[in-house]
TORVEXZA-448351 format. One record per residue (C-alpha): residue in one letter; x, y, z; residue number from 1. Coordinates in Angstrom, 1 decimal, decimal comma. Example, Ala and Ser with C-alpha at 12.3 -4.5 7.8 and 13.67 -1.06 7.14 Angstrom:
<atoms>
+----+--------+--------+--------+-----+
: aa :   east :  north :     up :   i :
+----+--------+--------+--------+-----+
:  A :   12,3 :   -4,5 :    7,8 :   1 :
:  S :   13,7 :   -1,1 :    7,1 :   2 :
+----+--------+--------+--------+-----+
</atoms>
This chain:
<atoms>
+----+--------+--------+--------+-----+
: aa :   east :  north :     up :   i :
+----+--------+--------+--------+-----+
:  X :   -5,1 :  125,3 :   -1,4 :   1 :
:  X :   -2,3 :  122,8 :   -0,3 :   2 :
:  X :   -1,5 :  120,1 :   -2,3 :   3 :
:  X :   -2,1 :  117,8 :    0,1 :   4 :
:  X :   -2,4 :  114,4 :   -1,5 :   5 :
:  X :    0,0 :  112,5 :   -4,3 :   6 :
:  X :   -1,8 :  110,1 :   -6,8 :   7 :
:  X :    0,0 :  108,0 :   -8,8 :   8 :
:  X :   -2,4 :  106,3 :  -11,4 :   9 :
:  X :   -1,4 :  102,8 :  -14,2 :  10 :
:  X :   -3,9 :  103,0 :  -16,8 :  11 :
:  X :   -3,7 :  100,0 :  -19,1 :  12 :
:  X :   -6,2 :   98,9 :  -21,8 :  13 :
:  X :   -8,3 :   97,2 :  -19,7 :  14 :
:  X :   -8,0 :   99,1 :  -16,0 :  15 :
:  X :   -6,8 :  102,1 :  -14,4 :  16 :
:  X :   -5,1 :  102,0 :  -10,8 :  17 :
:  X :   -4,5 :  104,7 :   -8,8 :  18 :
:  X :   -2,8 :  104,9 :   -5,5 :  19 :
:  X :   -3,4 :  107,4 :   -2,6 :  20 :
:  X :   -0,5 :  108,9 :   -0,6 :  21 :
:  X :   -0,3 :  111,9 :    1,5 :  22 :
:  X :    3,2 :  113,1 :    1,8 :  23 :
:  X :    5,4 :  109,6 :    2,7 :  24 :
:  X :    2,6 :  107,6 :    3,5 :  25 :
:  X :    0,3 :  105,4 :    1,4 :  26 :
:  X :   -3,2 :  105,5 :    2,2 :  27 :
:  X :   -4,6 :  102,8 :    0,0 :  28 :
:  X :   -5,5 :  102,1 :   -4,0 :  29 :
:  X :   -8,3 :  102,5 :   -6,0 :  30 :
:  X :   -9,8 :  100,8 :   -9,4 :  31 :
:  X :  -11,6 :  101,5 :  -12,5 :  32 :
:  X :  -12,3 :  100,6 :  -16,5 :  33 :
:  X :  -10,2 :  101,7 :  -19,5 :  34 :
:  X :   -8,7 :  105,3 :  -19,2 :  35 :
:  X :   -7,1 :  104,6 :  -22,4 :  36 :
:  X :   -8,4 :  107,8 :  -24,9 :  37 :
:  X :   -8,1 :  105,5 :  -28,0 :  38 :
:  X :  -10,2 :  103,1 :  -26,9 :  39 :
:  X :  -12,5 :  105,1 :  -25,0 :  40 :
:  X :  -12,1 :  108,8 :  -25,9 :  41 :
:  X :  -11,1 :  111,7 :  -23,8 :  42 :
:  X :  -13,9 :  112,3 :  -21,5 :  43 :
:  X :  -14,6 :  109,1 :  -20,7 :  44 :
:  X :  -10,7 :  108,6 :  -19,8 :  45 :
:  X :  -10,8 :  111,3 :  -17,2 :  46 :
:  X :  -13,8 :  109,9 :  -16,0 :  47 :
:  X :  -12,6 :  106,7 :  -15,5 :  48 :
:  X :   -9,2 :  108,2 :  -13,7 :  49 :
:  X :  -11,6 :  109,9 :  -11,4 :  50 :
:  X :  -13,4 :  107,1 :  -10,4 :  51 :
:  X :  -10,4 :  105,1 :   -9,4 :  52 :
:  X :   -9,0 :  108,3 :   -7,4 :  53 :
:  X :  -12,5 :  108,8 :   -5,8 :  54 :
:  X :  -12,3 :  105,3 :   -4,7 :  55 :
:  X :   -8,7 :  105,3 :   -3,5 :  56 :
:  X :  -10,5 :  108,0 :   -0,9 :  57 :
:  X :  -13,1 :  106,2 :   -0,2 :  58 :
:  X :  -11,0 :  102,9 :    0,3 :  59 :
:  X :   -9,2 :  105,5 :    2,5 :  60 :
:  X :  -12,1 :  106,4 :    4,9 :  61 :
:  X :  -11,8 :  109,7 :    3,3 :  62 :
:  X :  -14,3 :  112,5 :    1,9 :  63 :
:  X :  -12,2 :  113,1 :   -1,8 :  64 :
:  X :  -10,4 :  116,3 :   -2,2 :  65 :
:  X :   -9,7 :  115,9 :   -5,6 :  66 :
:  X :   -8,6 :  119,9 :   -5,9 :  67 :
:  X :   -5,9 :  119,5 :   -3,3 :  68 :
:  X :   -4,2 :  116,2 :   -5,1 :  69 :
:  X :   -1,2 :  116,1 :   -7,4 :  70 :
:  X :   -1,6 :  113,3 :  -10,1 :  71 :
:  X :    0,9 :  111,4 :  -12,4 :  72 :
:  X :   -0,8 :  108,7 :  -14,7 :  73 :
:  X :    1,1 :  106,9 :  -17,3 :  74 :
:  X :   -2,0 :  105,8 :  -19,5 :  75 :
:  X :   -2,5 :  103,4 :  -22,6 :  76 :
:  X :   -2,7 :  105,4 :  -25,5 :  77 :
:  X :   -0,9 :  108,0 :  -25,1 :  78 :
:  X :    1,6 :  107,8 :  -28,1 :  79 :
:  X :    2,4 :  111,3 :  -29,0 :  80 :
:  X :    2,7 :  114,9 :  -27,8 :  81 :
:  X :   -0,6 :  115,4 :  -29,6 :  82 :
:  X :   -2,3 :  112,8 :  -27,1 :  83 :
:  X :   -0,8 :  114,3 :  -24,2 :  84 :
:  X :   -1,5 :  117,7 :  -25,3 :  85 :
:  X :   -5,3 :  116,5 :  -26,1 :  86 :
:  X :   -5,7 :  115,0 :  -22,8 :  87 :
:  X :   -4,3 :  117,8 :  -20,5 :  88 :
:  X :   -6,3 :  120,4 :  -22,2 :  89 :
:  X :   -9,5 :  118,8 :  -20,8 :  90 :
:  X :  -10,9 :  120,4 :  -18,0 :  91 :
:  X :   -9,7 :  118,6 :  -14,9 :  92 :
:  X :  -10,4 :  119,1 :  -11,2 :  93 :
:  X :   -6,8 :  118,3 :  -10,0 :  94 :
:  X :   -4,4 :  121,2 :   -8,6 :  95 :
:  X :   -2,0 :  119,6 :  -10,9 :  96 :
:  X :   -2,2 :  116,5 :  -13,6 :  97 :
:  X :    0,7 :  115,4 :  -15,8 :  98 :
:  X :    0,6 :  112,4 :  -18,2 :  99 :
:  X :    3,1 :  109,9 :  -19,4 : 100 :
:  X :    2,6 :  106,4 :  -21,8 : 101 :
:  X :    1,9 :  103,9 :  -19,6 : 102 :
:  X :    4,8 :  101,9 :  -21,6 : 103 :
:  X :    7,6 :  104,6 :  -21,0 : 104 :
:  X :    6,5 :  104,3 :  -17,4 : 105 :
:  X :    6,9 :  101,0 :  -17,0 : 106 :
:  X :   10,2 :  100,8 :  -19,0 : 107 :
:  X :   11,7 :  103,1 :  -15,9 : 108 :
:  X :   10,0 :  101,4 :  -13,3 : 109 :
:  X :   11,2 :   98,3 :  -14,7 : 110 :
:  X :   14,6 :   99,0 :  -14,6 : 111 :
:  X :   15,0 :  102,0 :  -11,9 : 112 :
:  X :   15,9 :  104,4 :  -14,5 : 113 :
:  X :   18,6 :  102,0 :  -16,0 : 114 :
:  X :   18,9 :  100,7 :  -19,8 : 115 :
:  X :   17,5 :   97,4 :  -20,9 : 116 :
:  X :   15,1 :   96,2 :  -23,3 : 117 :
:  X :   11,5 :   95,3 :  -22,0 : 118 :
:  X :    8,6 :   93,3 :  -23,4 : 119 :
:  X :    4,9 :   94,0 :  -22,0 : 120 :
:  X :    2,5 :   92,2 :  -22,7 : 121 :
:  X :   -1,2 :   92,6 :  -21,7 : 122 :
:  X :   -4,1 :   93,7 :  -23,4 : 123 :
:  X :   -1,6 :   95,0 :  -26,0 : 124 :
:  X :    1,5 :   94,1 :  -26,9 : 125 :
:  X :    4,8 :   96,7 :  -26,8 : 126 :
:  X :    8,4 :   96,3 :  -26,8 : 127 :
:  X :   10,8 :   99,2 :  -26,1 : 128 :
:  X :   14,1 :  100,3 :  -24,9 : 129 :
:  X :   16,4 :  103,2 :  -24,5 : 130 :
:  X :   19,3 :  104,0 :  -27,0 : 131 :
:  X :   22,8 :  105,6 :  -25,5 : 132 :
:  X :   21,3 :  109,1 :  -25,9 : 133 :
:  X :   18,0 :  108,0 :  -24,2 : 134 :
:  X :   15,9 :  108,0 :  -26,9 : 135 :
:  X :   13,1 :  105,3 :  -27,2 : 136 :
:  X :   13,1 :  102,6 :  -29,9 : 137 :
:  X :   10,1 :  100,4 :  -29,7 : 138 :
:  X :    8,4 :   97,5 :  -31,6 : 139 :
:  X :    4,4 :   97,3 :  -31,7 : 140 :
:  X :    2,4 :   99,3 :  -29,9 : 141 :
:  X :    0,1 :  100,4 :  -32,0 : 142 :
:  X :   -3,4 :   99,4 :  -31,0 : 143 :
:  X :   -5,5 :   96,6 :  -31,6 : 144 :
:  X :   -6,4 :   95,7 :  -34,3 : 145 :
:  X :   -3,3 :   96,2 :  -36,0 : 146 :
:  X :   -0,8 :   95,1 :  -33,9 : 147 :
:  X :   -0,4 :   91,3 :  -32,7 : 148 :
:  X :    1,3 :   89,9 :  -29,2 : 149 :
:  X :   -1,1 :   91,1 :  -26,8 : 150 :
:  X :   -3,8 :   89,8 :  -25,1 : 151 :
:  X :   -6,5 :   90,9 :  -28,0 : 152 :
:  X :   -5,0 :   89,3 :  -30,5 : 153 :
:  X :   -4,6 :   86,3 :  -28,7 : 154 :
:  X :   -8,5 :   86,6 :  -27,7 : 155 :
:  X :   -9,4 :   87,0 :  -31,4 : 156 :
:  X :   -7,2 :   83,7 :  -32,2 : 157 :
:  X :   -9,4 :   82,0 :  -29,8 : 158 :
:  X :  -12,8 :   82,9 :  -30,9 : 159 :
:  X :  -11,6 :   82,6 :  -35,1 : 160 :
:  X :  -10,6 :   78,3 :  -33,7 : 161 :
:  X :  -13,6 :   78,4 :  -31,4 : 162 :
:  X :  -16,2 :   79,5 :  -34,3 : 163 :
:  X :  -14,5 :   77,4 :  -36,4 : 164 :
:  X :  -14,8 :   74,6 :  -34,3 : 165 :
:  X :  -18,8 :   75,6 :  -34,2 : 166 :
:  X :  -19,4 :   75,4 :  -37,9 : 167 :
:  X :  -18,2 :   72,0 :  -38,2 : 168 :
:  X :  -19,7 :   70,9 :  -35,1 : 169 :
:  X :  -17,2 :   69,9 :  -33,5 : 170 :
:  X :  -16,8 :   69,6 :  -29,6 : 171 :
:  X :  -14,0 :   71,3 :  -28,0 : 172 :
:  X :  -12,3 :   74,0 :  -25,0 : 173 :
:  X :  -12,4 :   76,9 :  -27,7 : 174 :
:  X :  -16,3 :   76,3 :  -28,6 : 175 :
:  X :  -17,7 :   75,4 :  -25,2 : 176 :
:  X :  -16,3 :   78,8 :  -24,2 : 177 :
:  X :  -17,8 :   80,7 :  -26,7 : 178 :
:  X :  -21,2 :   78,7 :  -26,3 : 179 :
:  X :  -20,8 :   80,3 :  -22,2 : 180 :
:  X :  -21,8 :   83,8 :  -23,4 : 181 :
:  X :  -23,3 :   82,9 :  -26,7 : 182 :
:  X :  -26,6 :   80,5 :  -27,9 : 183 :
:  X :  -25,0 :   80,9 :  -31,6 : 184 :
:  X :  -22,5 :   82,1 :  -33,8 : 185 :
:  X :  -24,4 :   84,5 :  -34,9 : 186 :
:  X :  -25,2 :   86,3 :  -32,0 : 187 :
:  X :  -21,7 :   86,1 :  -31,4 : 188 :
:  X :  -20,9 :   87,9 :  -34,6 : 189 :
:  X :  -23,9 :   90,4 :  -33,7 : 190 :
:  X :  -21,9 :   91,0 :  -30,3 : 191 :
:  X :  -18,6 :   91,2 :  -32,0 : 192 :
:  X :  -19,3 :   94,4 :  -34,0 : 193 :
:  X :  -18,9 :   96,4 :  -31,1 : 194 :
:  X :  -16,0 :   94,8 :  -29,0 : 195 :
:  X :  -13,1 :   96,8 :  -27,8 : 196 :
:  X :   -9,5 :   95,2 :  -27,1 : 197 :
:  X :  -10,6 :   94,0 :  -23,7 : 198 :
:  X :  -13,4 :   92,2 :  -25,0 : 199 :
:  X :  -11,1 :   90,0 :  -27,1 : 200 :
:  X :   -8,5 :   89,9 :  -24,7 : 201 :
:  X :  -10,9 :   88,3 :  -22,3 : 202 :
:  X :  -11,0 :   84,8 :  -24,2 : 203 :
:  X :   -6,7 :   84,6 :  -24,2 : 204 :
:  X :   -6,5 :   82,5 :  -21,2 : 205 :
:  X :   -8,6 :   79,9 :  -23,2 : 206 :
:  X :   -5,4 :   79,8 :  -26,2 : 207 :
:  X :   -3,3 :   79,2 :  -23,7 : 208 :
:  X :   -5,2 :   76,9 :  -21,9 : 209 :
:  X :   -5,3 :   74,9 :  -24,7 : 210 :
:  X :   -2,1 :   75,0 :  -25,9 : 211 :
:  X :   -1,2 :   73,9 :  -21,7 : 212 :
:  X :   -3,5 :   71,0 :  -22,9 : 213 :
:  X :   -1,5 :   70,1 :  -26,0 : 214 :
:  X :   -4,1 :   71,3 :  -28,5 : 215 :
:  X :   -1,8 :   71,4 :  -31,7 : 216 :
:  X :   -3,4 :   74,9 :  -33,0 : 217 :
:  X :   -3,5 :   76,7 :  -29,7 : 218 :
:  X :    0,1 :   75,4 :  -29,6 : 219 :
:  X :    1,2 :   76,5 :  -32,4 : 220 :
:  X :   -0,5 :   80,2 :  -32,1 : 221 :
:  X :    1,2 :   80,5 :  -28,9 : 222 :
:  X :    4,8 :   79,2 :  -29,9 : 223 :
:  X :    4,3 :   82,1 :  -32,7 : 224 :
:  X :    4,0 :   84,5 :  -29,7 : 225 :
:  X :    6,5 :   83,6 :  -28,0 : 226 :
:  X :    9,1 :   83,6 :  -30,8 : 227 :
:  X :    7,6 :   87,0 :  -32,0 : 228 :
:  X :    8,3 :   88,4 :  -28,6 : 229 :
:  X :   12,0 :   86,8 :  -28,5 : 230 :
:  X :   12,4 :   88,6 :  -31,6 : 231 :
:  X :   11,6 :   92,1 :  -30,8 : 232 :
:  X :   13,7 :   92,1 :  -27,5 : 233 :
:  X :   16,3 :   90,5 :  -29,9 : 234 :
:  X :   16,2 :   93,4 :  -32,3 : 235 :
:  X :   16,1 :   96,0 :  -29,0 : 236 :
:  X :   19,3 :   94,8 :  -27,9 : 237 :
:  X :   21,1 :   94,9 :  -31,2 : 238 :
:  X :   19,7 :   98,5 :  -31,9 : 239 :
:  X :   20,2 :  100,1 :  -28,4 : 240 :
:  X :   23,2 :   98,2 :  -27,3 : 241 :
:  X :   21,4 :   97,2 :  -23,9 : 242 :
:  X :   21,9 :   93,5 :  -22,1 : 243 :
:  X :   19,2 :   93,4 :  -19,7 : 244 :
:  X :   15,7 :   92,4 :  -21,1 : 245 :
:  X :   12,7 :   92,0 :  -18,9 : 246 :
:  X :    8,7 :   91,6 :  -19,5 : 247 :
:  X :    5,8 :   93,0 :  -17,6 : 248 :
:  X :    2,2 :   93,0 :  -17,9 : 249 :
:  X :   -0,8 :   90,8 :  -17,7 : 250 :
:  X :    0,5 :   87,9 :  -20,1 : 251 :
:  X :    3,8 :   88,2 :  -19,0 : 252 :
:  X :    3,9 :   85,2 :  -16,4 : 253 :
:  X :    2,6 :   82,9 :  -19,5 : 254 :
:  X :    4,7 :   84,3 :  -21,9 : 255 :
:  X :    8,0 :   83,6 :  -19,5 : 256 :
:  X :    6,2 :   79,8 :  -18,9 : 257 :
:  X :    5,7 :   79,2 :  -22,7 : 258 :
:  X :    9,1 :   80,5 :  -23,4 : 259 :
:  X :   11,1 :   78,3 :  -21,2 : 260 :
:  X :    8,5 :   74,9 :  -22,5 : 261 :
:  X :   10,2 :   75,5 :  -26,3 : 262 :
:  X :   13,8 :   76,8 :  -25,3 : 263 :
:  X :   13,0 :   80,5 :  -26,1 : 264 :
:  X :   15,3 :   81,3 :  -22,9 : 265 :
:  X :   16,3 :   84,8 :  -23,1 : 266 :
:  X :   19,8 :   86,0 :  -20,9 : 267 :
:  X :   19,2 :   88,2 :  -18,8 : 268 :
:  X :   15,6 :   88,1 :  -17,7 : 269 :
:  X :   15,6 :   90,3 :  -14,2 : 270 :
:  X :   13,1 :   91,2 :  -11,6 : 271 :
:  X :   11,2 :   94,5 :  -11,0 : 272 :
:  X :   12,2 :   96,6 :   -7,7 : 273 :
:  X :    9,2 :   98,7 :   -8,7 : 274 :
:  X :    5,7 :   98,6 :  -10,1 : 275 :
:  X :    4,6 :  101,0 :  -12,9 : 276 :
:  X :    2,5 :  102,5 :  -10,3 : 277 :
:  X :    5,2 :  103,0 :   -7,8 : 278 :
:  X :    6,9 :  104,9 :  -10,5 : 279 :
:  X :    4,3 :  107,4 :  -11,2 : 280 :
:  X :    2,9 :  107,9 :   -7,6 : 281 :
:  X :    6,9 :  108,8 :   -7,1 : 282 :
:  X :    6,6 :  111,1 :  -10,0 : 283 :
:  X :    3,5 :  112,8 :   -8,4 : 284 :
:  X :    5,2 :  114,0 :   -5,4 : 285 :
:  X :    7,7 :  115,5 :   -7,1 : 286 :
:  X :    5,4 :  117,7 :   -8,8 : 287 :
+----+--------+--------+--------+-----+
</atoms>
């Protein structure tokens, strides 16, 4: 069959996006959950890209051809040639599918293919860059719960102040929002067992709410970020030699606010000419 459609697809932690073109022409984008394999395992990632490819057609007016479509995803989670390998040998319905980390992605998108240092910041929290001989150096990136910066650990700040807040009754942002979805702390705890990253990550706009609102905890949580964020880039540059640094992601508009609010200005700070999923839906027709 011709290959008749191009998909580019951004899977972060928390959604997958894919984007429908056939030949030069966009047709329209679709959406789904977490595709990342970590978080979600291997079938249910390729179910969710699916979904948000299915849609795309549909968004489209179109009946899905899914076996005459090209597809380039960079997806959360995928750290190693193992992952990749692991993910491409599932049975797909694609004429072709190739896989990237959603991170390297958006480290070329970010800066067309040039050098520079770049901090993203969603649901997880990465930093990474490209030495002289283009290898990768990086800082974090290695899931939640064991790396800080993203949006997870920001959540799980949140609800450790807002149960806090609970047990000594006291009234407060942090408890009220945790006494929206929850009668108790203990059905909170019940709930808690089985969160992912996203369902942290879902309670960070309350931190930084709060620290907006001068609350001296959420404050200083979020001036911790910031200066933890600083540093990474800071370390990037020295180690790869690069002067542009940039940040991308869900958080990154706060991050950027917060930063400039307590002097952590950083030189350099550029804009994107192209999204992460521009990147890979550009990679998809080259395939």
């Amino acid at each position: 069959m011709t290959h008749t459609y191009s998909i580019g697809i951004d899977a972060g932690g928390t959604s997958t996006r894919a984007r429908l073109a056939r030949g030069s022409q966009v047709l329209s984008d679709g959406h789904a959950g977490s595709a990342n394999p970590r978080q979600v395992g291997v079938q249910t990632a390729h179910i969710q890209l699916e979904r948000a490819i299915v849609q795309a057609f549909e968004n489209a007016g179109l009946e899905p051809v899914l076996s005459g479509c090209k597809v380039f995803a960079g997806i959360a989670g995928i750290a190693t040639d193992a992952d990749r390998d692991a993910f491409l040998e599932y049975p797909h319905p694609y004429a072709q599918l190739e896989v990237t980390s959603d991170a390297l992605l958006t480290l070329d998108a970010y800066f067309s293919g040039s050098r520079g240092a770049l901090l993203i910041v969603g649901t997880g929290c990465i930093a990474l860059a490209r030495a002289q001989d283009r290898t990768v150096r990086r800082r974090m990136g290695w899931g939640f719960p064991l790396e800080r910066g993203g949006g997870a650990d920001l959540g799980l700040q949140l609800v450790r102040l807002g149960l806090s807040d609970w047990e000594a009754e006291r009234r407060g942002l942090f408890r009220e929002r945790l006494e929206g979805d929850f009668p108790n702390p203990r059905a909170l705890m019940d709930a808690a067992r089985g969160w992912s990253a996203g369902d942290y990550a879902r309670f960070a706009p309350v931190l930084l709410e709060g620290a907006r609102l001068g609350d001296a905890r959420a404050l200083q949580a979020v001036q911790e970020w910031v200066a933890r964020g600083r540093a990474m880039l800071e370390e990037l540059k020295i180690e790869t030699g690069v002067a542009e640094v940039g940040a991308w992601g869900g958080l990154s508009e706060a991050f950027l606010e917060f930063a400039a609010l307590e002097e952590y200005v950083l030189e350099g700070y550029g804009s994107t000419r192209q999204t992460p999923l521009d990147e890979a839906l550009k990679r998809a027709s080259s395939l």
